[in-house]
C-alpha positions in Angstrom: 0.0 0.0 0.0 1.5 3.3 -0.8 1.7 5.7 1.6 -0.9 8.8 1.9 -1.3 12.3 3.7 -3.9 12.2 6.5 -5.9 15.6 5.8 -7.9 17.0 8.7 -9.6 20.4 8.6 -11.9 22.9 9.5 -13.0 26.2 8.0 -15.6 28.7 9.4 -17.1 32.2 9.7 -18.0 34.8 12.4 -21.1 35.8 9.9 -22.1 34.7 6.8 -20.5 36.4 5.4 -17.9 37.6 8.0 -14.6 37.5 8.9 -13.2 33.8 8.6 -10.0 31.4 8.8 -9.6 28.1 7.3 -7.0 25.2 8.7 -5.7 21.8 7.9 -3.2 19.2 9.6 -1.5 17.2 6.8 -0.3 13.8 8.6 2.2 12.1 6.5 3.4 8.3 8.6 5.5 10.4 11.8 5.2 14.0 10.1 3.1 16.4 10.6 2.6 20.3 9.7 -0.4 22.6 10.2 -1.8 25.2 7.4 -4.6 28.1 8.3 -5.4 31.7 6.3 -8.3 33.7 7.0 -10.1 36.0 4.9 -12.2 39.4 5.8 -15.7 38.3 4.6 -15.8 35.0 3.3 -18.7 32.7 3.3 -18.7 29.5 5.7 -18.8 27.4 2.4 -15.7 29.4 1.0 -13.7 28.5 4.2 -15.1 25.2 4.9 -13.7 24.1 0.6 -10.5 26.4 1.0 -8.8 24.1 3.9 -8.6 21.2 1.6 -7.6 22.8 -1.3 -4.9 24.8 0.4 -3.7 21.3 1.8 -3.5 19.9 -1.1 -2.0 22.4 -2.8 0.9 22.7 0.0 2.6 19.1 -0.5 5.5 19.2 -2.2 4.8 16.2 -4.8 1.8 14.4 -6.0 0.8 11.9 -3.0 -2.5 10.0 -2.3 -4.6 12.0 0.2 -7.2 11.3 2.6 -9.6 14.1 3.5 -10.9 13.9 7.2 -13.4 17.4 7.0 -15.3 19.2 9.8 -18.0 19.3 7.4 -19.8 17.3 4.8 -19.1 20.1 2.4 -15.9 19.3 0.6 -17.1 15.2 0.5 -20.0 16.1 -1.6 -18.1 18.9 -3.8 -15.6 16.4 -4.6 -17.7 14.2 -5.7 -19.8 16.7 -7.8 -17.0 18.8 -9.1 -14.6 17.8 -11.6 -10.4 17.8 -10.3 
């Protein structure tokens, strides 16, 4: 089995729209690294499909992924939205 990056995250806004910040831990076997941003008046659903993307887009090579969300969100976007 090859090895993969554990994504967990969580994005969120005080408002909707309001001020928000996104996150992510990236577990890859014993390393680990933490992501966040924020934005001035996002919407929650903005935030909540920016913590993924932003993890994804912050490895350094191509490497299978498993996405742990907060929220249902990103699972059904994925699945509904082309890569």
């Amino acid at each position: 089995m090859k090895p993969e990056v554990v994504i967990f995250t969580y994005g969120a806004c005080r408002g909707n729209p309001g001020p928000g910040g996104c996150g992510a831990v990236l577990i890859f076997g014993e390393h680990e690294r933490a992501i966040w941003g924020g934005e001035a008046a996002p919407t929650t659903n903005r935030m909540v499909l920016t913590a993924p993307a932003d993890a994804i887009a912050s490895t350094k090579r191509p490497v299978p992924y498993r996405p742990q969300p907060d929220h249902k969100t990103p699972r059904t976007r994925q699945c509904r939205w082309p890569p």
